[in-house]
N, C-alpha and C positions, 0 to 999 in steps of 0.2 A: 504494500500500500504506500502511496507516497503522498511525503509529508511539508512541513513547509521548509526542512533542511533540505530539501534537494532544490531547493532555489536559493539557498543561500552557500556562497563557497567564500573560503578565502582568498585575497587577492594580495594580500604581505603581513608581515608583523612587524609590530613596532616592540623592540624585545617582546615583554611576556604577552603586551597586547598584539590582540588577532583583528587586522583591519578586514570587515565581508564586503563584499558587494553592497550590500545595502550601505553602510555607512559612505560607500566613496559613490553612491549614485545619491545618497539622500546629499552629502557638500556638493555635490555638481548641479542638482537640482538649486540650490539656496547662492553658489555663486553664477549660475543662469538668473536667475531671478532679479539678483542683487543687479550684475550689469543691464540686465532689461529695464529695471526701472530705473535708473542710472542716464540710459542710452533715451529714454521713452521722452520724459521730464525735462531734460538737459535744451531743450529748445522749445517749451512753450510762449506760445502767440497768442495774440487776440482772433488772428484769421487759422482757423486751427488745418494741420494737412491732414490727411487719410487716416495716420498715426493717432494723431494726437484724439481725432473724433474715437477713434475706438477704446482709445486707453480711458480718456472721458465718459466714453457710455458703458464700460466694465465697471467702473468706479462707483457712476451714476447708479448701476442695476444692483452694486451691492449696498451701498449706501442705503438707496430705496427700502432693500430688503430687512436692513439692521432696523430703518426709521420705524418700521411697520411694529417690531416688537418691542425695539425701547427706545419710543419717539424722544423723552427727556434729554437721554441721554448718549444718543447714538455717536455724536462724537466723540466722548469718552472711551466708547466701545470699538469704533471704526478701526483703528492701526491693526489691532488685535485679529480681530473676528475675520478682517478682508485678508489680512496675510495669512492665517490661518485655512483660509478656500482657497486660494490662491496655490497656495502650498501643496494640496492636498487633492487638487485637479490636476496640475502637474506632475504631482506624485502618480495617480492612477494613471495617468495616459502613458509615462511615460516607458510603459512595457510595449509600447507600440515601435517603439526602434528598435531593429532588429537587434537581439544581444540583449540585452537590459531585460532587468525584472523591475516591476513596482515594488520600492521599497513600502508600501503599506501591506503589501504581501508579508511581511516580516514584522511577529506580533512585539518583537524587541521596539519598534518605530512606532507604531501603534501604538503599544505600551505607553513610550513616552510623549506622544502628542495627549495622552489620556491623561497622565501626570501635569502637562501643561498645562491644560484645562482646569483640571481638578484645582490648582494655586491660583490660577488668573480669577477662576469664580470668589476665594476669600479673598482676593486681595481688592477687586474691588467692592464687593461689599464689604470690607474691612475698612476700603477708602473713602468711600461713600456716607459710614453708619456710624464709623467710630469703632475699636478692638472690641469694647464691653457693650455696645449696644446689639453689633454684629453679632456676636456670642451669645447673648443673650437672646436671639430667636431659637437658638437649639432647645431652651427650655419652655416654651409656646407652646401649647396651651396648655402644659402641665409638663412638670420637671421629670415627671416617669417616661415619657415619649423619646427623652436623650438618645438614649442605645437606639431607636429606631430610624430616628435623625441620623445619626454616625452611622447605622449602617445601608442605608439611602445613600448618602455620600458615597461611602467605599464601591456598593454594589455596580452605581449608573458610572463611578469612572472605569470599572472592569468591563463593565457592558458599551461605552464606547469603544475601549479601547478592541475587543472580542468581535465587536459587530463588524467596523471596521477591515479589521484583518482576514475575517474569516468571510465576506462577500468580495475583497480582493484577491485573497485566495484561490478560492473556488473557483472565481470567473475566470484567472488564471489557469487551474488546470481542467475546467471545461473545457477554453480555449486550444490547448496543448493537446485534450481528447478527441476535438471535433477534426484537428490538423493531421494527428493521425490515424484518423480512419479515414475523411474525406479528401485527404491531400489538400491539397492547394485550389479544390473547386469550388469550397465553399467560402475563399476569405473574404468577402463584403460582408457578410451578414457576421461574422464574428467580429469584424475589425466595427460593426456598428451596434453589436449588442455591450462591444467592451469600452466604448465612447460615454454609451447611456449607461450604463452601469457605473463608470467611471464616474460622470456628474454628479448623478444620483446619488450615489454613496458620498464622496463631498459634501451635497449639498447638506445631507441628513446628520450629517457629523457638523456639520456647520452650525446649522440652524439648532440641533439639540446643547453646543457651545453657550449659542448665544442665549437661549431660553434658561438654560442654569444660571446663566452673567444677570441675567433679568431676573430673575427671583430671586439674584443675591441683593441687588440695588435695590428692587423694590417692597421685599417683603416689609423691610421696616418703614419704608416711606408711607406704604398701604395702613400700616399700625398708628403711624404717628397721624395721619391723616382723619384716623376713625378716633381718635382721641380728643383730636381739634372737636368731631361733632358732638 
């Protein structure tokens, strides 16, 4: 049966550390990135060219989408949340070059996009609320609910980080099943079920990001609000 180590090898050591594949496709991914937006930005105009409309209406379409679930405060959230899909669109498609695996194929990366999330959510409600106001929604509506609270937390950052890996996986060696048994007949409809799949998954990890960020920000604002009445 194969697993998700047969997508992941070694490519050098750095002494006792083992650099894989994922780690030098996830920095090649983030220094593509880094110079694209580098390259994108570095000549904005009032008369925008071909570029700059598109970089503009990506921007425009995530923004939109932050504003929807937390209109207050979607600036605060935007750097976060947009490089975060960004990242992670890229990541998925980029098994599409011949040679290369998506490192979200690999629950080690996963993993730790899960761990990102999980700190960026207390840190902004921590930034937002205050350490002791923030903390103090764990014990709402009764201080016995705690453990339930903590384990809420632990569960949805294993379960982004699980859902993630394991629909990038899969689609992966479906992809590699469908190749060979039908050779080379069938690649449009794989190269277009692994595009939608690709956003899709993104987007889902996204948006579930962002809906955690929002009920860090806002649970106590919701409280303080019904206090005012």
């Amino acid at each position: 049966m194969a697993s998700s180590s047969s997508f992941i090898t070694e490519v050098f050591r750095i002494g006792p550390l083992t650099i894989t594949n994922t780690v030098v496709v996830t920095w090649g991914i983030m220094l593509v990135l880094t110079a694209a937006a580098w390259a994108a930005t570095r000549h904005l105009g009032l008369s925008p060219g071909r570029w700059q409309v598109m970089v503009e209406g990506i921007v425009a379409a995530i923004e939109e989408a932050i504003r929807a679930v937390l209109p207050d405060h979607y600036r605060q959230v935007m750097p976060f949340i947009a490089t975060l899909w960004i990242f992670i669109v890229v990541a998925n498609l980029v098994s599409l070059i011949p040679g290369l695996r998506s490192p979200t194929g690999d629950l080690s990366l996963t993993a730790g996009l899960a761990i990102l999330v999980f700190l960026a959510v207390h840190w902004y409600g921590i930034r937002s609320h205050g350490l002791k106001s923030y903390l103090r929604h764990y014990l709402q509506p009764n201080p016995i609910l705690l453990p339930f609270h903590l384990i809420s937390e632990i569960t949805r950052t294993v379960a982004l980080a699980v859902r993630l890996f394991g629909n990038i996986f899969s689609l992966q060696m479906a992809a590699l099943l469908v190749l060979l048994v039908a050779g080379f007949l069938a690649p449009v409809p794989v190269l277009m079920l692994h595009i939608i799949e690709a956003l899709v998954q993104a987007y889902i990890f996204g948006m579930l990001t962002l809906i955690y960020v929002a009920g860090a920000i806002q649970s106590q604002q919701l409280k303080h609000n019904q206090k005012k009445e």
